[in-house]
N, C-alpha and C positions, 0 to 999 in steps of 0.2 A: 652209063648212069650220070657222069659230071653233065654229058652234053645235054642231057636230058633236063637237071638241073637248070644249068646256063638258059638253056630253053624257057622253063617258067617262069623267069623272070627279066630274059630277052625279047622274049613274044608281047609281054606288056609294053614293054619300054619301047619297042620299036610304034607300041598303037600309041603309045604319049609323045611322042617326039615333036611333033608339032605343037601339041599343047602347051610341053615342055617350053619351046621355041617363043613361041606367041605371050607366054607366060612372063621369061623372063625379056624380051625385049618391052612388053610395058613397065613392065617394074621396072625396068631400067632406066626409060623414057620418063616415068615420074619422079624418080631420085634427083635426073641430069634436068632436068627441063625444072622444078622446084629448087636448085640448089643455085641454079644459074641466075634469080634473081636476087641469090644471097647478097652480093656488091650493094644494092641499096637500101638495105638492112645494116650490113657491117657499120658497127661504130655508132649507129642512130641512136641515141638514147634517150630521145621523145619518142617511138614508140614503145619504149619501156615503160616510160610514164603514162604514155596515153593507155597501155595495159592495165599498167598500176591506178589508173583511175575504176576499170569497173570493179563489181561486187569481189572479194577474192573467191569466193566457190565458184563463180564463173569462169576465172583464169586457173582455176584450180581442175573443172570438170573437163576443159577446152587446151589445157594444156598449153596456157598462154604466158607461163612466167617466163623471165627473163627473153623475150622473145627477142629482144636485139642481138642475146647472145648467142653463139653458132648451136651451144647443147639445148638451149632454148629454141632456136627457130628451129634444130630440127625435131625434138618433140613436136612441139605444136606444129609440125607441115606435115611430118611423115610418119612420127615413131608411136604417137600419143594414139593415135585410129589408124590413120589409110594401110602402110605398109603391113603390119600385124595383120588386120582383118582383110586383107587381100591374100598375103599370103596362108592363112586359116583357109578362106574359099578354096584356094588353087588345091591347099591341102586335100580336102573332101571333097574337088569335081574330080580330082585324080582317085580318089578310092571307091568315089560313083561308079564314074565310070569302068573301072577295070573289074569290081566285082559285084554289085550289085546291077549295074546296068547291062553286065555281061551276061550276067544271071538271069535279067528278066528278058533280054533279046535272045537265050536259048545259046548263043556263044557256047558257055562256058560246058554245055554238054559236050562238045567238039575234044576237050581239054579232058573231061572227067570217064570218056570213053577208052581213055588210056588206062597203063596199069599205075595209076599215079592216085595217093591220096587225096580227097578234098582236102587234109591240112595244108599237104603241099600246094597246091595250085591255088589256093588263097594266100599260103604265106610266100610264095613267089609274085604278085601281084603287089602284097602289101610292101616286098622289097623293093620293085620296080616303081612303085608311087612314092616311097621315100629316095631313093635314089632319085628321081625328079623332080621331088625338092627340094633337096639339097643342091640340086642342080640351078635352081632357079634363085635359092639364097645365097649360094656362091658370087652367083653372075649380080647379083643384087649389091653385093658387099664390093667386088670392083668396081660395080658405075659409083657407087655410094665415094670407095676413095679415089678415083678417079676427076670426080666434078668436084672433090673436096682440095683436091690437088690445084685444078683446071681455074675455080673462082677465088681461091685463097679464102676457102672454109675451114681454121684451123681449129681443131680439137683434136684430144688425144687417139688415136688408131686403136688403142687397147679398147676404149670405151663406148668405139662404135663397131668393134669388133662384136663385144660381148650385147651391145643393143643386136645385134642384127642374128646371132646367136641364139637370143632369149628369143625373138619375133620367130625364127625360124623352128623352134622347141616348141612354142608356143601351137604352131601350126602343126606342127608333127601331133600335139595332144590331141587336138581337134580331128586330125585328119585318123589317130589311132579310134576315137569315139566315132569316128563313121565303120572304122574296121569292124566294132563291137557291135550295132546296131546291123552292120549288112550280115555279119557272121551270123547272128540272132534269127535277123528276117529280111534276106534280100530284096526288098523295095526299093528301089531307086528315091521313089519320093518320102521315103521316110528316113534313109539314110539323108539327103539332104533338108530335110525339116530339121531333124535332130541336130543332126554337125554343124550347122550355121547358123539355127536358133541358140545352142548352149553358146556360140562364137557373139551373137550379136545379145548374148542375155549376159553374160561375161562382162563384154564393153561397156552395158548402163551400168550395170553392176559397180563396176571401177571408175563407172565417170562420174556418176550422179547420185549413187549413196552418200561420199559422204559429206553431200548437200544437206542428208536430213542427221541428229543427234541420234535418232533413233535406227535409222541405216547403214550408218558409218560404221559400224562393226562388221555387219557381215559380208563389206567387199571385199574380206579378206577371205572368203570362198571364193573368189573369182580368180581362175590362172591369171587374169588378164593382172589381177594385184602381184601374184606369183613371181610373175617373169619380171616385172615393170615399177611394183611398189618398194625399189630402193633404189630410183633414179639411175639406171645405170649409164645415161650417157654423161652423168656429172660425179657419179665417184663407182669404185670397184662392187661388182658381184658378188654378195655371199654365193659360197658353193652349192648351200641347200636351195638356192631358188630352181640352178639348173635342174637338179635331184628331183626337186617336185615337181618339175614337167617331164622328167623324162620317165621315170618311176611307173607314175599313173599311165602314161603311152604304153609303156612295155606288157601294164598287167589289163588295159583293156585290148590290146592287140592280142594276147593270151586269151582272152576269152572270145574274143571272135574266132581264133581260129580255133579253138577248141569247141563253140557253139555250131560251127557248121559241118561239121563231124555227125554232130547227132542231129542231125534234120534231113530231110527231104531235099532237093534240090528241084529247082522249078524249073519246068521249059516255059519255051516261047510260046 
């Protein structure tokens, strides 16, 4: 029974491992390769000013304060959009692909011809997709202190601990809302409409509401305020932000796998 176990959620992991791979060496490459031209940034403080010249809701939606300084340049290079919203994707082409796309290529019959539940063989999947993101945010946080080490990017390690944390929670929501829409209705193209549209409707959300009086209110519905709206690479985490990314994961991963329970399973 354990092997059986180990199985359902090694049989994934073994079909991710290159993605896994591929995954985290760009993210890595984008950390190291962006942080490398920190040296001529360091200390500049005409481009601070020259920030401080445009509108502030544009340095405000862009992520462009204090840009001379290391918590500043690395929001506005990497923390404010690119790394978040990449690892969000990685998040939901990993839960695509293991069970909805598994699903529509007739795979996952191969799995469900055993004496094994659909809960199990969805919630073994959904292990194997977070176990390779974690994998991928792990390797992410090395190169992060590694090229922080390598250019003499100094800030504190607790607070880009807890940034890469929230980006990677963040991603875990995302990628649990693809769990819930494939568990519902295995489509591949609707699990990825969903999971990347809420991801990339999140980010305006958080970047450009509160541009208007009138919308500034409600990008506090967006994870992306969740994880991100108390600065963390410039001062400590409330505990409830984690809470509310990880909460809402947990109870829409519960309904996916309780969703596909009571449905049909589709061949190829």
């Amino acid at each position: 029974m354990n092997a059986r176990i180990l199985e359902l959620v090694g049989g994934p992991l073994r079909a991710m491992r290159r993605a896994t791979f591929w995954w985290s060496i760009g993210l890595a490459a984008l950390v190291a390769g962006t942080i490398s031209v920190w040296p001529a940034f360091k200390g500049s403080s005409g481009i601070s000013q020259a920030m401080d010249q445009l509108p502030s809701g544009v340095v405000q939606a862009f992520g462009l304060a204090d840009f001379g300084t290391p918590a500043g340049f690395l929001r506005g290079n990497l923390y404010d959009f690119f790394v978040p919203l990449l690892l969000a994707a990685a998040a939901v082409l990993f839960v695509n692909g293991q069970v909805a796309g598994e699903e529509a290529s007739g795979r996952m019959e191969l799995y469900l011809a055993q004496p094994i539940s659909r809960k199990a063989v969805l919630l073994g999947r959904v292990v194997a997709a977070l176990i390779a993101l974690a994998v991928v945010t792990i390797v992410l946080l090395l190169a992060q202190l590694a090229s922080d080490a390598a250019f003499d990017l100094q800030i504190d390690t607790g607070l880009v601990l807890s940034t890469i944390v929230l980006s990677g929670l963040l991603a875990a929501f995302h990628g649990s809302l693809a769990v819930a829409v494939a568990g519902i209705r295995g489509r591949p193209s609707l699990v990825l409409a969903i999971g990347l549209g809420v991801a990339f409707a999140g980010l305006i959300a958080n970047s450009l509401f509160p541009l208007s009086a009138v919308l500034a209110p409600w990008r506090h519905l967006s994870p992306w305020d969740w994880a991100f709206g108390g600065n963390p690479l410039e001062q400590a985490t409330d505990l409830w932000r984690y809470a509310a990314l990880a909460v809402p994961s947990a109870i829409l991963t519960a309904v996916g796998v309780l969703a596909v329970g009571r449905r049909d399973i589709s061949g190829a």
